[in-house]
C-alpha positions in Angstrom: 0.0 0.0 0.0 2.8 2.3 1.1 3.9 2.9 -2.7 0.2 3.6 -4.0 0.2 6.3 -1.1 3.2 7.7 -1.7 1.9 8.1 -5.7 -1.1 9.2 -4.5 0.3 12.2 -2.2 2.6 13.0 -5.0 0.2 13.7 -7.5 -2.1 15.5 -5.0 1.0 17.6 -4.4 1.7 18.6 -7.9 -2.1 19.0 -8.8 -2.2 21.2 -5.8 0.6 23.5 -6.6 -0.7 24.1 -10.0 -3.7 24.6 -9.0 -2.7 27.1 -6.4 -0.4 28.8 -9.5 -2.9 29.1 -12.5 -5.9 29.4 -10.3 -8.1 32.1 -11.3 -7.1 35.7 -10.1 -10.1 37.2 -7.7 -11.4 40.3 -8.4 -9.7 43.4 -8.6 -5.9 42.2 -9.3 -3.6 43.4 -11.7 -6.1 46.3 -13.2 -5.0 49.9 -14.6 -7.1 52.4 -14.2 -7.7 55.3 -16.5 -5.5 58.1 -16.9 -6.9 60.8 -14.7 -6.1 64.7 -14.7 -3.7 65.0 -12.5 -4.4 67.5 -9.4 -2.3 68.7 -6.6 0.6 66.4 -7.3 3.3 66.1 -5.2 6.5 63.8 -5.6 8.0 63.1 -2.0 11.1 61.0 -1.4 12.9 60.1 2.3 16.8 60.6 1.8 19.9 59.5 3.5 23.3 60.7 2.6 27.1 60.4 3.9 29.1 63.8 4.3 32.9 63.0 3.8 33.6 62.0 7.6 30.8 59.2 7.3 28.2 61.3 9.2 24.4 60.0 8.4 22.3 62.6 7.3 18.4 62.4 6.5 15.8 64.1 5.1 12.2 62.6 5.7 8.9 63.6 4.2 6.8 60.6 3.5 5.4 59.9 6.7 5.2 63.5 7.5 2.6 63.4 4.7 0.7 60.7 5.7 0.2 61.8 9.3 -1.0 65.3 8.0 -3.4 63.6 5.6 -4.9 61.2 8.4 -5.1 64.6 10.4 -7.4 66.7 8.1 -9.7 63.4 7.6 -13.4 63.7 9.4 -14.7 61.3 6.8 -12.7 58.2 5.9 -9.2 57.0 6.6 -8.4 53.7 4.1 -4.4 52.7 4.9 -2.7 49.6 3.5 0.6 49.1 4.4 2.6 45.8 4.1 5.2 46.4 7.3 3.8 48.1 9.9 5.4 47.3 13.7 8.4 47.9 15.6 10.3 45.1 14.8 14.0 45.5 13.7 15.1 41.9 13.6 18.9 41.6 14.4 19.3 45.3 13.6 20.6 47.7 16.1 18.7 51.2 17.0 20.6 53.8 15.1 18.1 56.3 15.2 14.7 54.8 14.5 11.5 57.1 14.2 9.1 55.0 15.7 6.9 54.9 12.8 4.7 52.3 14.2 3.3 54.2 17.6 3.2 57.9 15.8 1.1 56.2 13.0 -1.8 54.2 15.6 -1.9 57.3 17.8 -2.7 59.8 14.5 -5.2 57.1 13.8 -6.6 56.9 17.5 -6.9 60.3 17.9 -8.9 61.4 14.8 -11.0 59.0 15.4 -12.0 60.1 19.0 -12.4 63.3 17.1 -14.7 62.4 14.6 -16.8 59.6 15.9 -18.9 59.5 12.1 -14.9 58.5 10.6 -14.6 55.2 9.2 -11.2 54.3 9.7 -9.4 51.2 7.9 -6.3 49.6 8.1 -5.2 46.9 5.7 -1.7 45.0 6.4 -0.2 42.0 5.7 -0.4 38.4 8.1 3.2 38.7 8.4 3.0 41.5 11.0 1.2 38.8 13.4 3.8 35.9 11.9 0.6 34.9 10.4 -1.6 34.4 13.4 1.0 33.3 15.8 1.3 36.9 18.0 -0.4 39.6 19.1 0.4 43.1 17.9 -1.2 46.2 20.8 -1.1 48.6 18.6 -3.7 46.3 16.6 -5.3 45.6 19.4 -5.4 49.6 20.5 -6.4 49.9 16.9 -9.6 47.7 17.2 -10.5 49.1 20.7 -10.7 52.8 19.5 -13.1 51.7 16.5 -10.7 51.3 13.8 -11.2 48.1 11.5 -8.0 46.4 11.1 -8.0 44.0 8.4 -5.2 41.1 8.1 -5.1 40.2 4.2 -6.4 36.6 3.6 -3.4 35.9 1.5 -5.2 32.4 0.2 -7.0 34.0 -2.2 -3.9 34.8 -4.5 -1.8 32.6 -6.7 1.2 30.7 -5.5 4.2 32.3 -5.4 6.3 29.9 -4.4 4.2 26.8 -5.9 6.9 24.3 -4.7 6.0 24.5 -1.7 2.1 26.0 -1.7 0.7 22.5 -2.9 2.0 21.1 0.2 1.1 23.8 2.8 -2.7 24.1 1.1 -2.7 19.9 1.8 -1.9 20.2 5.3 -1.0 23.0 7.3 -3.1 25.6 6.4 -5.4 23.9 7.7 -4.1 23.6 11.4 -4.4 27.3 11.8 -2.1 29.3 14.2 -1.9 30.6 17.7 -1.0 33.5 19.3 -0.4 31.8 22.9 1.5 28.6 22.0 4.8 30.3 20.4 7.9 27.7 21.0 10.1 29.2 18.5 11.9 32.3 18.1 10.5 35.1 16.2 13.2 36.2 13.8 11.7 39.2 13.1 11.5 40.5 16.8 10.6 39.9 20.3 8.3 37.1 21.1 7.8 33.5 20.6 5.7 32.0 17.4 4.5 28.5 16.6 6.5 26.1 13.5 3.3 27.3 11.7 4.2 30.6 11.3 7.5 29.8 9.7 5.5 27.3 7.5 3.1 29.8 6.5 6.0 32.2 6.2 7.6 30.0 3.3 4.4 30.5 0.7 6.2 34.1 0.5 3.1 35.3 -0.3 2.6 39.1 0.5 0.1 42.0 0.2 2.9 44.2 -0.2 0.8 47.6 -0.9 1.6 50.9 0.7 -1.1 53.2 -0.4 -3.6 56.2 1.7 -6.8 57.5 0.6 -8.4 60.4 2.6 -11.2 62.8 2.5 -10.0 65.7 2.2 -12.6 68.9 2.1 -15.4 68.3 -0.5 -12.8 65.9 -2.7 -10.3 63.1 -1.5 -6.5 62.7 -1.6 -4.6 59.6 -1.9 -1.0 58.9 -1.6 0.8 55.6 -2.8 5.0 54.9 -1.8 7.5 52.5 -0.9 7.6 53.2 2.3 6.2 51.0 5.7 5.4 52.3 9.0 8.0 50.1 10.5 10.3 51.4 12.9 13.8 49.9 11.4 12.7 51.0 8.1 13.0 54.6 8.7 15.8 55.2 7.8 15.9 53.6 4.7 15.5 55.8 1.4 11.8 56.1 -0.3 9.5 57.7 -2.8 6.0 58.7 -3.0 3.0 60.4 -4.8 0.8 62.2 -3.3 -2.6 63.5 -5.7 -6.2 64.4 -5.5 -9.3 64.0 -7.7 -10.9 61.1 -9.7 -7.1 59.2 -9.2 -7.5 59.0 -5.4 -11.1 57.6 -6.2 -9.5 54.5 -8.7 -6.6 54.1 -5.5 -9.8 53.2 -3.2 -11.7 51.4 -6.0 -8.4 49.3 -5.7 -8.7 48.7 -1.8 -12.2 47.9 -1.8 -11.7 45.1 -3.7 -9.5 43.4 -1.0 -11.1 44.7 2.1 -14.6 42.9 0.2 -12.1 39.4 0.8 -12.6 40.1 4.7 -16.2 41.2 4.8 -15.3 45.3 5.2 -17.4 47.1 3.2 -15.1 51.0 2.5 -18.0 54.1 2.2 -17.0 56.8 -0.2 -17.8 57.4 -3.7 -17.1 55.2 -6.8 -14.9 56.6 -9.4 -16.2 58.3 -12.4 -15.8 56.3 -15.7 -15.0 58.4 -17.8 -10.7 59.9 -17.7 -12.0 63.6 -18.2 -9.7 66.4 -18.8 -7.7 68.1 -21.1 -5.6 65.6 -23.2 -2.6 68.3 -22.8 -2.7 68.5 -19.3 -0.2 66.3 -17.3 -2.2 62.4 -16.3 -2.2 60.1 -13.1 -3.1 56.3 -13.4 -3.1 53.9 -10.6 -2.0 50.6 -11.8 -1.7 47.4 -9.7 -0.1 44.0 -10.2 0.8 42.7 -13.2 -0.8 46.1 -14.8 2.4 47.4 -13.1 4.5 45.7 -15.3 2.7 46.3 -18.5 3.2 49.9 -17.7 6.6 49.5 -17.2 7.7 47.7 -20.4 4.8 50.1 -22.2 7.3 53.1 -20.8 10.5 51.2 -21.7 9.2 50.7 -25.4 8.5 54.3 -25.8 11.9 55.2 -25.4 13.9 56.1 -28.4 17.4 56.9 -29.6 18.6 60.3 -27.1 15.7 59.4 -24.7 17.0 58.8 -21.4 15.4 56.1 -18.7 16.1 56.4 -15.4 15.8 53.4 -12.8 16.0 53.1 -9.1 14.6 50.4 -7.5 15.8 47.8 -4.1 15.2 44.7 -6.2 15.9 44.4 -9.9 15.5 40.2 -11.1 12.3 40.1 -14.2 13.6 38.8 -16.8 11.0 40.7 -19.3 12.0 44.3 -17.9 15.7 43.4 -18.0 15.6 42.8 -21.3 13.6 45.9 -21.9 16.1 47.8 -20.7 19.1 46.4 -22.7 16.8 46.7 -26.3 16.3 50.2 -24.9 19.8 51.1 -24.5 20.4 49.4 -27.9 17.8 51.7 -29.7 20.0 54.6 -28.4 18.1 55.6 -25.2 20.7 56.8 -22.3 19.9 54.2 -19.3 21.3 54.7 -15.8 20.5 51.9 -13.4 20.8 52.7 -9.6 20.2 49.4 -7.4 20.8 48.6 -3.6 23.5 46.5 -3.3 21.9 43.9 -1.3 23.7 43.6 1.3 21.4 44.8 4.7 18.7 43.6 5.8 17.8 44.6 9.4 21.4 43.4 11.0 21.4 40.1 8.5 24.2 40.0 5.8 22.9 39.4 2.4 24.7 38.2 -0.3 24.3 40.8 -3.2 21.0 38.3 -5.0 19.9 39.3 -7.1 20.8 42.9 -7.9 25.0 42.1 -7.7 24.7 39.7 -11.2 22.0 41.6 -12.9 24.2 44.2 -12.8 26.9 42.8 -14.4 24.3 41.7 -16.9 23.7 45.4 -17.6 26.8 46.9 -17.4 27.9 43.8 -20.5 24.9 45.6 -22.1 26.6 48.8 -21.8 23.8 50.1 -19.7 25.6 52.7 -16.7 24.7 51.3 -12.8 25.6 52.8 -9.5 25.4 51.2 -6.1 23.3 53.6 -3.2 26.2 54.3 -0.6 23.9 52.3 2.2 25.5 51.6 6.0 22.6 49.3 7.6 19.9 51.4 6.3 18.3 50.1 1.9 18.0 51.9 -0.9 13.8 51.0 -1.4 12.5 53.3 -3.7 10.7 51.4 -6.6 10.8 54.5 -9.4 11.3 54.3 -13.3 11.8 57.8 -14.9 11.6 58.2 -18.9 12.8 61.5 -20.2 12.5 61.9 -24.0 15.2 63.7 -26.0 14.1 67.1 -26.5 13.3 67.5 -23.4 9.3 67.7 -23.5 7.7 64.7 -22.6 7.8 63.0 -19.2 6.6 59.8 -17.3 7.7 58.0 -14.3 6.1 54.9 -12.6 6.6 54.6 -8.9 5.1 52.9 -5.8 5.3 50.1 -3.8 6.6 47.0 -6.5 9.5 45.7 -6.7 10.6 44.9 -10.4 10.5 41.4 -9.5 8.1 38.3 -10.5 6.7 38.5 -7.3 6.0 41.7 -7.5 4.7 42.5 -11.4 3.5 38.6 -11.9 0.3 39.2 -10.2 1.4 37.4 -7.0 2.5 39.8 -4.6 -0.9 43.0 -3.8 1.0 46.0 -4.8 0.1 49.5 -6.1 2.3 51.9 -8.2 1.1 55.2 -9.8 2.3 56.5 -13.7 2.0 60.0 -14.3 2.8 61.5 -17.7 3.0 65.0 -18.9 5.8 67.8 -20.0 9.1 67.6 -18.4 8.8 70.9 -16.8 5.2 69.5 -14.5 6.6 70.1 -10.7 6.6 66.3 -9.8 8.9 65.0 -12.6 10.9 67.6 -12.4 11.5 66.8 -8.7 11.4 63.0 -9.3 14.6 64.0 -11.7 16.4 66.6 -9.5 15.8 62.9 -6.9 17.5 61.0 -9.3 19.8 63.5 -10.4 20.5 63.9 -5.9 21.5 60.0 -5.8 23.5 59.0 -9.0 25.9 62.5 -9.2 27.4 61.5 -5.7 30.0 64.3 -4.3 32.3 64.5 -1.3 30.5 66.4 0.6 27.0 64.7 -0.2 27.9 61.0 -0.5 24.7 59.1 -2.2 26.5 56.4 -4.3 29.2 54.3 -5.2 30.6 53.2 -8.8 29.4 49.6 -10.0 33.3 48.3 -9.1 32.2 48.6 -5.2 30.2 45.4 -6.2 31.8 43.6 -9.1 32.5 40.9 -8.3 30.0 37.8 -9.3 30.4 34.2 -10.2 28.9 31.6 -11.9 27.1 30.2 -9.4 25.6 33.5 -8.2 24.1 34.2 -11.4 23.0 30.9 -11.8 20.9 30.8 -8.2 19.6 34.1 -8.8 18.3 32.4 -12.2 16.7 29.8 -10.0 15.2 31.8 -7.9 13.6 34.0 -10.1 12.4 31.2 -11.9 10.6 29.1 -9.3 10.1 31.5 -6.4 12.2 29.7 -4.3 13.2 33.6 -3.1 12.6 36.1 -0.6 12.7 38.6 -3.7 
């Protein structure tokens, strides 16, 4: 009998894990949005920089944003962040803003002082090491009224399939608790159950960062890279913050997954038609895999003299790599700048996968730089096009990775692409950003030459290969 079992578990297994892969997407993943007016547009980055006797320096607006926002609300409050707790792993405090506790008691408090506000925070399980602890600032959260809402990650495809069609046989269904924790929590203080770390290895993720407020008569929204998490804030970010029928599409967007946990979001539904002026600059929220459409859409538009811009924490599809070095074979000017992957919260990495796709690049002849990081990453997810005479303009930023995960319609994420003349005030700031981090100087160090990180063997291109391929990642 043993041998029939064995067969039968095995193809179980495999049915399972393509089922979990191919299965059909729920509703409201991977969908772009019409191109809106775009009103009251505002590009916001978090810097650090190195003066020439290795003093940090910082400049921080995102969260300085988002609190303000959340403190003008009397209406409705929708916030999805991925990260969002104090935890700083193995990493030492250098410095943290405590992101975390300012962001629940801006919450708290305009809720207390508007009673009518709905208030609605979406996050990811891996806060709570998928069910196996208990956050109090949730728990403050849900006593002052606020609906906190833990993505049910089941509903999207596999990302690592391997091992999904096991974990969707078995352990999912054993559920998690928050009181019988035996193990260490990696991430930070506590104790968590095995099935956290086997819930942990689907690497599955609603990694969204996006705010939509009322704000007067109208309604605001801001998407980023940036998490409320205490030993993130130091790394460096980018953000746009907008108003109008765009803010309306970024909710659209969020009431699709707060539907998956029974949260119904108030507030209007957005018109259907773009409106505006064709001239004027436009805004488009985009999600998922409509993410990476918009990316390679921006990439092919680029001609000889154009120039694309890229700066971005994790740098592995294969599709937009290749974009990029047809791009810069069509003429287009292409300057890569990519963390080098080495931090991450105290932990050494080994340079996977930004360090070979690098050297891929640079044997394409494309330019890369390396952000100058000491503990702290280099997270912004931005693409800027530029086009030759100096006219047109688009960039694509928000909270995707240009990853599989992330642009494969695995991963929840959000990014925004706004298009119009070179001189409208948020590209130009998103290129005086760029501009900030690739022309490094001694007295504002933001960057090092791609020779910092050279070096890259075989076998590391061939694992990143791998892991790109099968998901067998954590990028």
């Amino acid at each position: 009998m043993w041998p029939w079992i064995a067969a039968v578990l095995l193809v179980a297994w495999v049915a399972v894990g393509i089922w979990q892969r191919y299965k059909p997407l729920p509703d409201g993943v991977g969908q772009a949005f019409p191109a809106r007016p775009a009103e009251e547009v505002r590009f916001l980055a978090d810097e650090t920089w190195y003066d020439a006797s290795g003093r940090r320096h910082a400049n921080r607006q995102i969260f300085d944003e988002i609190l303000g926002l959340i403190g003008q609300a009397q209406r409705l409050i929708v916030l999805d962040m991925f990260l969002y707790n104090d935890f700083a792993g193995a990493a030492e405090d250098e410095g943290f803003r405590p992101l975390s506790a300012e962001l629940t008691t801006a919450l708290i408090e305009q809720v207390h002082r508007y009673p009518e506000l709905q208030a609605v925070v979406i996050t990811d399980p891996l806060n709570t090491l998928y069910g196996g602890l208990t956050l109090q600032h949730f728990e403050a959260l849900r006593a002052a009224g606020v609906a906190v809402v833990v993505t049910d990650l089941t509903q999207l495809r596999a990302s690592n399939p391997l091992w999904s069609g096991i974990w969707h046989l078995g352990p999912r269904w054993l559920g998690n608790s928050e009181s019988n924790g035996w193990l260490p929590n990696v991430l930070g203080p506590g104790k968590v159950t095995l099935r956290s770390y086997l819930a942990l290895l689907n690497f599955n993720a609603n990694h969204r960062k996006t705010l939509v407020v009322d704000r007067g008569e109208g309604w605001a929204g801001l998407v980023t890279s940036a998490n409320p998490h205490d030993a993130s804030s130091l790394h460096g970010n980018v953000a746009l913050r907008f108003e109008g029928p765009a803010a309306l599409d970024l909710l659209a967007s969020e009431r699709a997954v707060a539907d998956w946990s029974g949260v119904d979001l108030a507030g209007p539904v957005p018109p259907e038609d773009a409106g505006g002026p064709l001239e004027q600059a436009r805004l488009q929220v985009v999600t998922e895999g409509a993410i990476r459409e918009a990316l390679l859409d921006a990439i092919a538009a680029s001609g000889p003299g154009d120039r694309l811009d890229v700066a971005v924490f994790y740098l592995a599809h294969r599709e937009v790599i290749e974009a990029l070095i047809a791009a810069r074979a069509r003429g287009t000017a292409v300057r890569v700048l990519l963390d080098p992957n080495r931090d991450a919260f105290g932990l050494d990495k080994d340079g996977i996968p930004n360090r070979p796709v690098a050297q891929e690049l640079v044997d394409a002849g494309i330019a890369v730089r390396w952000c100058l990081t000491q503990g702290e990453q280099c997270h912004s997810k931005l693409l800027l096009r530029r086009s030759a005479n100096g006219g047109e303009a688009e960039m694509i930023l928000g909270s995707a990775n240009f990853t599989r995960r992330n642009l494969d319609n695995l991963n929840l994420e959000t990014s925004v692409r706004l298009q119009g003349r070179a001189e409208f005030r948020a590209l130009r700031d998103a290129a005086d950003f760029f501009e900030r981090r690739w022309l490094s100087t001694p007295t504002q160090i933001t960057s090092e030459p791609f020779s910092a990180y050279q070096e890259t063997g075989s076998w590391k291109r061939l694992r990143y290969r791998v892991m790109e391929a099968t998901g067998l990642s954590t990028f």
